[in-house]
C-alpha positions in Angstrom: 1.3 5.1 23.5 1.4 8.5 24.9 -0.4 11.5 23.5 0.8 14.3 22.1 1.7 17.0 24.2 0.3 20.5 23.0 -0.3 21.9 19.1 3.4 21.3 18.1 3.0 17.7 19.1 0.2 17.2 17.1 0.9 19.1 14.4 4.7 17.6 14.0 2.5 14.4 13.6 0.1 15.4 11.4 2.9 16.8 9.2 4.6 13.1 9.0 1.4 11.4 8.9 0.8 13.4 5.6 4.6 12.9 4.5 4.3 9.3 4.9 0.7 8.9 3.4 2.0 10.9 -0.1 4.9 8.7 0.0 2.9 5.8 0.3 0.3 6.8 -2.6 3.0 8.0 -5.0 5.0 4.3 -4.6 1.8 2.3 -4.7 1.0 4.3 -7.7 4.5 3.3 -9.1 4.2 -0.8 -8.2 1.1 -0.7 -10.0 2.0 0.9 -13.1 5.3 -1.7 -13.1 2.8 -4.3 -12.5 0.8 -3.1 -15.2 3.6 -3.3 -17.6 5.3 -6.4 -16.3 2.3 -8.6 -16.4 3.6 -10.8 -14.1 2.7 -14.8 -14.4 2.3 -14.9 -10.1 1.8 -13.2 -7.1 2.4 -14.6 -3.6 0.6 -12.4 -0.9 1.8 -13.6 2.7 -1.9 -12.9 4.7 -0.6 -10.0 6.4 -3.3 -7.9 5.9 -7.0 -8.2 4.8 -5.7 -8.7 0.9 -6.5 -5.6 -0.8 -3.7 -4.4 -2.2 -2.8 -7.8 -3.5 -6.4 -7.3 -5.4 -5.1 -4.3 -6.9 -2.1 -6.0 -8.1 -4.0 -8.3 -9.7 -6.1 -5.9 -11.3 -3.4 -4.2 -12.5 -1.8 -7.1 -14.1 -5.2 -8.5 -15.9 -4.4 -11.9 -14.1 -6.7 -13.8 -12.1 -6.7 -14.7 -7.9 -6.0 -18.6 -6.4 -6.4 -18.8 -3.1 -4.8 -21.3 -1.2 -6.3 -22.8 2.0 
């Protein structure tokens, strides 16, 4: 990847880096209060991250984690 070329570069990035990172928070913030509400019976999380959020979603529900091997 290339780096940004001068301060508008860098600051058009750091603009959409903060767009995208609000966006993020404010939908996470969302699924969880759904979850919350839904108390859902299952969750499947696909492994393609370091399972975290899927934690949180769990949380949020009150339910419990199975993992599978």
């Amino acid at each position: 990847m290339k780096p940004y070329r001068g301060r508008l570069g860098r600051a058009a990035h750091d603009y959409l880096l903060s767009l995208w990172t609000e966006a993020e928070d404010a939908y996470r913030k969302r699924i969880l209060e759904l979850v919350a509400s839904a108390k859902p019976t299952s969750l499947l999380d696909l492994g393609c991250h370091d399972g975290e959020w899927t934690e949180r979603l769990v949380a949020a529900s009150g339910g419990s984690v199975e993992r599978a091997a």
